[in-house]
C-alpha positions in Angstrom: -7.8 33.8 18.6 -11.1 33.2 17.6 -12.7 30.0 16.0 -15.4 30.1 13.0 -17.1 27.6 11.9 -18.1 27.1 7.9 -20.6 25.3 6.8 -21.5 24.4 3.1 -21.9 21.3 1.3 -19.9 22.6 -1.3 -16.1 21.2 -1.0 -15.1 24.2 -3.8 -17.3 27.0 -1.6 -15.5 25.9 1.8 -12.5 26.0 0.1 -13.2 29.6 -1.2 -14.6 30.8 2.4 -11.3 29.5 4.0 -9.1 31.7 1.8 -11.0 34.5 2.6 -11.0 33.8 6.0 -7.3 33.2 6.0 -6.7 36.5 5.4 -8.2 37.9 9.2 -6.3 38.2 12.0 -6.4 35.9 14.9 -8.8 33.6 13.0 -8.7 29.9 13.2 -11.4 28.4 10.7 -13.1 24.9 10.6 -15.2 23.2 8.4 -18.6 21.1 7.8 -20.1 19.5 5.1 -23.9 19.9 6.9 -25.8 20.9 9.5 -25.3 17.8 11.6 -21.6 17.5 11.3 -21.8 21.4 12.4 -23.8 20.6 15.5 -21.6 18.2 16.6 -18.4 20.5 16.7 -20.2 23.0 18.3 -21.3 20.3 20.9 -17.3 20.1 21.2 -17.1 24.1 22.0 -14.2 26.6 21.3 -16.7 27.7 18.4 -17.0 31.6 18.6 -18.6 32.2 15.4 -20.5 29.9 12.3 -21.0 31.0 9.3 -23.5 29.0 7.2 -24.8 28.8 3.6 -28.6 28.6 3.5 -29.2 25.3 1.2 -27.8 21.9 2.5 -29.0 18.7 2.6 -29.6 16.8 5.9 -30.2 20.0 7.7 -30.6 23.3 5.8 -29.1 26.8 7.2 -32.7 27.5 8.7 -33.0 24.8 10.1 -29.2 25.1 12.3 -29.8 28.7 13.4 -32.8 27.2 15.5 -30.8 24.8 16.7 -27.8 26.9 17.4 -30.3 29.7 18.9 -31.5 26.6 21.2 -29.0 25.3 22.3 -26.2 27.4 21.8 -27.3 31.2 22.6 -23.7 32.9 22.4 -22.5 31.3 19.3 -23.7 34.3 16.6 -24.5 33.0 13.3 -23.8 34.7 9.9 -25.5 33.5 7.1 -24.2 33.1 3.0 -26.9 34.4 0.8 -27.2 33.0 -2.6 -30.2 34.0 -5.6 -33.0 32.0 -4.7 -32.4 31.8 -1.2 -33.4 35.1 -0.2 -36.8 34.1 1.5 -35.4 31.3 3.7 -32.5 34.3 5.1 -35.2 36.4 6.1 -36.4 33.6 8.2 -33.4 32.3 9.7 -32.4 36.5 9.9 -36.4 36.8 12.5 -35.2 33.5 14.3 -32.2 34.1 15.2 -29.0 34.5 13.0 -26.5 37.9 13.4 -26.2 39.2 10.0 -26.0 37.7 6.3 -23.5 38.5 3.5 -24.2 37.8 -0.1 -22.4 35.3 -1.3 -20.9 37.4 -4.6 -20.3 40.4 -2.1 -18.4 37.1 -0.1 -14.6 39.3 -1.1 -16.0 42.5 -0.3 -18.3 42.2 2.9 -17.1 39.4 4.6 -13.8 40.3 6.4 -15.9 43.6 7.8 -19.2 41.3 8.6 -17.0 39.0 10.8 -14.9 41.2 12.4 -17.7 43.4 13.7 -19.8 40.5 14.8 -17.1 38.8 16.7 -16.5 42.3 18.6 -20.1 42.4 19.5 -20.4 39.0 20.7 -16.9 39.0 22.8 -18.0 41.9 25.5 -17.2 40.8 29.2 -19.6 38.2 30.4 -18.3 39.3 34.0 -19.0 43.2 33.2 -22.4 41.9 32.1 -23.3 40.3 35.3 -22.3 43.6 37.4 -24.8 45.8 38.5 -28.0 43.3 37.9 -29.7 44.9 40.7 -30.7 47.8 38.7 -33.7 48.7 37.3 -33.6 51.6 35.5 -31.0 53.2 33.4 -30.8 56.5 31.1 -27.7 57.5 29.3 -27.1 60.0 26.4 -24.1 60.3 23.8 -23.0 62.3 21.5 -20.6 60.8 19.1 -18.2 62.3 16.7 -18.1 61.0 13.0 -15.6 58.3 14.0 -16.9 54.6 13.8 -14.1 53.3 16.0 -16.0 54.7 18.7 -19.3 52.4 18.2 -17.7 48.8 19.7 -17.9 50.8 23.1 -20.7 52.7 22.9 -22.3 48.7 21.8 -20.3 47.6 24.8 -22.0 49.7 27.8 -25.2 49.3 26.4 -25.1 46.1 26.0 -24.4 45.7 29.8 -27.2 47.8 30.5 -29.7 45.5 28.6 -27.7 42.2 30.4 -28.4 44.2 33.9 -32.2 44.5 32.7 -32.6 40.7 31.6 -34.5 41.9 28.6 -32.8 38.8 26.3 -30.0 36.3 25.8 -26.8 36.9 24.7 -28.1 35.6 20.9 -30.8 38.5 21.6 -28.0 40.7 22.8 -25.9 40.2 19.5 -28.6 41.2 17.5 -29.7 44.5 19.4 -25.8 45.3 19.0 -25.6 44.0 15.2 -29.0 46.8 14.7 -27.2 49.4 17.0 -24.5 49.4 15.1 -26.3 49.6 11.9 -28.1 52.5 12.9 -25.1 54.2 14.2 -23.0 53.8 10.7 -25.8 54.9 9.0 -25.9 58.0 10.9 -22.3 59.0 10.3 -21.5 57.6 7.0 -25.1 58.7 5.4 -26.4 61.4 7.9 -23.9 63.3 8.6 -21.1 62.6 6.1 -24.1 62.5 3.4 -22.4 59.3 1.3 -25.0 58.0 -0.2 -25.2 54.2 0.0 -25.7 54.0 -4.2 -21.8 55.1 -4.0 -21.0 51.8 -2.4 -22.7 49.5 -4.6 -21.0 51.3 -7.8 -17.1 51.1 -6.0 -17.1 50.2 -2.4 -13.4 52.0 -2.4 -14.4 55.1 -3.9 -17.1 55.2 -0.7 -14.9 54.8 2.0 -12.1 57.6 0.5 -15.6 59.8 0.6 -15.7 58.6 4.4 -12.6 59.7 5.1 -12.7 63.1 3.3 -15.7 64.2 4.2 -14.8 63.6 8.1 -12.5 66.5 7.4 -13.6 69.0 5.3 -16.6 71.8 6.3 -19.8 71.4 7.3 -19.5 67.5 7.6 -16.9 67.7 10.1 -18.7 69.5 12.8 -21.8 67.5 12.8 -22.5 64.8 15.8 -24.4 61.6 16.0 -26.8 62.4 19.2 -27.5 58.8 21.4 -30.5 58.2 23.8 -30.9 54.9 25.1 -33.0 53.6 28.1 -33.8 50.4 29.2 -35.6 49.0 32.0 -36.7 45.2 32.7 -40.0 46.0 30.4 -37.7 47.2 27.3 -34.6 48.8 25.8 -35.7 52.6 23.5 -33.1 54.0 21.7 -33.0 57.2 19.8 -30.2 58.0 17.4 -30.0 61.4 15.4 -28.0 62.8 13.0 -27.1 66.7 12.1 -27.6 65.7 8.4 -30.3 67.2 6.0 -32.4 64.2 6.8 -34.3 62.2 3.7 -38.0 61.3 2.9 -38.7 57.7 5.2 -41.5 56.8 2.6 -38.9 56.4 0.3 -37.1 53.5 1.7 -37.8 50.4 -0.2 -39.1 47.3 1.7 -36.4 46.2 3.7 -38.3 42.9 4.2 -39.3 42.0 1.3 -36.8 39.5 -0.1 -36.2 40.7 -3.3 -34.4 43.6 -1.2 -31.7 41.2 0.6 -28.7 41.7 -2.4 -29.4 45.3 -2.0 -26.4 46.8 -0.4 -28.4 50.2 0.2 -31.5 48.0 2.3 -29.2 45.4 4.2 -28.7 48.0 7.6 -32.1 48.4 7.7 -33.4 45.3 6.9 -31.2 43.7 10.0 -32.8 46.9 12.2 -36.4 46.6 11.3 -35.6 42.4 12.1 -33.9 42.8 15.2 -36.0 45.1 16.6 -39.3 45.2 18.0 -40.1 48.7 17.0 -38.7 50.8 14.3 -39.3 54.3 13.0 -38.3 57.6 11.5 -39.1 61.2 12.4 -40.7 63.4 9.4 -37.2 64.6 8.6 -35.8 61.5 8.4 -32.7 62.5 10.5 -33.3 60.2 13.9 -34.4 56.6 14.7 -36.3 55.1 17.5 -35.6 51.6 17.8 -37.8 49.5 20.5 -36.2 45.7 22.1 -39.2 44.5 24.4 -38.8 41.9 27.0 -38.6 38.4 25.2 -40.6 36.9 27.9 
């Protein structure tokens, strides 16, 4: 049973939140009215997971993922996006918060945003701490178009980067939060070739596309190819799909906060602010994603 935390100064939005989250699995849910009273509880522990708006009084949703990045690195932190607030996400997104969700996408994207996040951030603190000794690691994957396998994949190298030191477990939910981004994309839009436009017009109508196209010819035979190595100077990871590929000068500013709603920018946007390095081959088919040492 996990235990998340919402925060929002709004007794009607909590209330809304609650319902939704009432409707996971093995989720208990409480609530705060600030950023202070939300400090306190997590002071308390049993927290696994807060999930924040951005605009508070007292202390604002920037303001508690610095806090909660200081003093509590392996509480992730998923922050509710309204209009207006966009610039302040991007911030608290670069200092330290797991992921965002739109607050109208809330029904949609939330149950899926939580879910994945609380998988991430669960992996085995005492399979972390084997192997510390090493220094060096290489591994290479290649994936079938099934998304069920990314939690492990996320898993091992995420022990890998534990055994290299290269961050804290908040660093180590956000490397996972951008590998998994990376890998999704890959399937769902490399491979499977569902363009992310689809989701934004009817986010049911996408995932039927998923499913289809994970059986029907030439999708079905294509791969997701994996290369990751890490050492204690950095973590490089290469992802490639067999898909046709797409022009990388195309991609809108992921950055730039009028880009945050977008449901077509939001993977890349968490990648590119994760990550040290990012970038795309000429065809547009593989990734390189760079996590240097945060000391």
């Amino acid at each position: 049973m996990a235990t998340v935390l919402v925060v929002d100064d709004s007794a009607v939005e909590r209330h809304r939140v609650e319902k939704l989250l009432g409707k996971i699995a093995d989720v208990t849910v409480v609530t705060a009215a600030n950023g202070r009273d939300a400090i306190e509880l997590l002071k308390k522990g049993s927290i696994d997971l807060v999930l924040t708006d951005m605009q508070m009084p007292e202390m604002d949703g920037l303001q508690m993922v610095e806090e909660i990045r200081a003093s509590f690195p392996a509480v992730p932190v998923i922050l509710m996006t309204a209009h207006g607030s966009e610039e302040t996400a991007v911030q608290a997104l670069q200092r330290g918060a797991a992921s965002y969700v739109p607050k109208r996408n809330l029904a949609q994207d939330l149950e899926e945003t939580i879910q994945s996040v609380l998988t991430i951030s669960k992996t085995s603190r005492s399979q972390r701490r084997l192997l510390e000794s090493l220094m060096q690691t290489e591994s290479q994957f290649v994936l079938e178009n099934d998304t069920s396998l990314i939690p492990s994949l996320i898993g091992h190298l995420e022990t890998n980067l534990t055994r290299m030191k290269l961050c804290d477990e908040n660093g180590l939910i956000r490397v996972a939060v951008a590998l998994r981004e990376a890998l999704i994309n890959a399937i769902h839009h490399g491979n499977l070739e569902v363009p992310s436009r689809l989701r934004e017009q009817d986010d049911k109508l996408y995932y039927r596309q998923v499913d289809a196209r994970r059986q029907q010819e030439p999708y079905q035979d294509r791969r997701v190819h994996v290369l990751a190595r890490e050492s204690h100077r950095e973590a490089v990871y290469v992802i490639r799909d067999e898909g046709p590929g797409f022009d990388p000068t195309s991609l809108p500013d992921p950055t730039d906060p009028s880009n945050l709603e977008r449901v077509s920018g939001r993977g890349l946007l968490l990648i590119r602010t994760f990550m040290d390095e990012v970038h795309h081959n000429k065809a547009g088919n593989e990734i390189t994603m760079v996590k240097r040492c945060d000391q």
